[in-house]
Residue, then its C-alpha position, 0 to 999 in steps of 0.5 A: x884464529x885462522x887456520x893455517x897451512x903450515x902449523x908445525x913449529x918447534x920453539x927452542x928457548x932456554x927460559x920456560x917461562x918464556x916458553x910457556x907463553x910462546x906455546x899457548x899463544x902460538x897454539x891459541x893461533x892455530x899452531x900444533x907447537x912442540x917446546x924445547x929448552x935446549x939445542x939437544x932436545x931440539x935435535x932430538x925433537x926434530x929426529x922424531x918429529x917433522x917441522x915447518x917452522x923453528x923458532x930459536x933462541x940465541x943464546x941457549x946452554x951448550x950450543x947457541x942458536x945459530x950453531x942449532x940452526x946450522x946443524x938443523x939446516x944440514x939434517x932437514x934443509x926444508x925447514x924455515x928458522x928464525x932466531x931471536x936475540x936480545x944482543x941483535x948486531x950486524x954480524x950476528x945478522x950476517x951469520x944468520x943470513x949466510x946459516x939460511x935464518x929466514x928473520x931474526x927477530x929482537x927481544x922484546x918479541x912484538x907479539x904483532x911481528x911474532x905473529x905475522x911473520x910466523x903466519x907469512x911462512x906458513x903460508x908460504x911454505x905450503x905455497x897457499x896466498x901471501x899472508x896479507x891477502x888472507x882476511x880477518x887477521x888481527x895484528x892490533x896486538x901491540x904487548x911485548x913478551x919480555x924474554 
């Protein structure tokens, strides 16, 4: 595990299992992780807590991810999003990119790519060394969550 420079993340996804998995293994890779199943506690979350980073699903019960993240973006506009989708297609990625999303990732999320791109943005946001400068970083981790 590597330190990192920005480790606050807020995971918004609807199936706890899911969830669960993402926590421990983000935590496992240095990140203080909050989880939330929902777009409401996400809100909540992020009126009581600060953030780096969210990470959000799409397709969440009463409002979908990119209407989250719309809402989130106006309220805490320092705050770096990706989305994560099983139904990827150009126009969500379009919407996605016009809300701010930094990336959407696809389901089933590339533990490798999770990893990465969630360490890049760390670093980034702290204004620390790009990512692939830093040594020692294991991405031979090719499993896929299915979500």
């Amino acid at each position: 595990m590597m330190p990192l420079l920005a480790n606050r993340l807020l995971i918004v996804e609807d199936d706890r299992n899911a969830l669960a998995g993402l926590q421990e293994l983000l935590r496992e890779e240095g990140f203080f992780v909050r989880g939330v199943t929902d777009g409401c506690r996400a809100l909540d979350a992020v009126a009581r807590e600060t953030f780096d980073i969210v990470l959000c699903d799409y397709c969440l019960p009463g409002m979908d991810g990119l209407q989250l993240c719309g809402e989130l973006r106006r309220s805490q506009p320092h705050l770096t999003f990706f989305l994560v989708t099983a139904y990827r297609n150009p126009e969500l990625v379009h919407a996605a990119g016009q809300l701010g999303i930094a990336k959407v990732l696809s389901k089933p999320i590339i533990l490798a790519e999770l990893l990465e791109t969630l360490t890049t943005a760390a670093a980034r946001i702290r204004g620390g060394p790009d990512y692939r400068e830093q040594p020692e970083v294991d991405l031979r981790m090719t499993e896929a969550i299915f979500l």
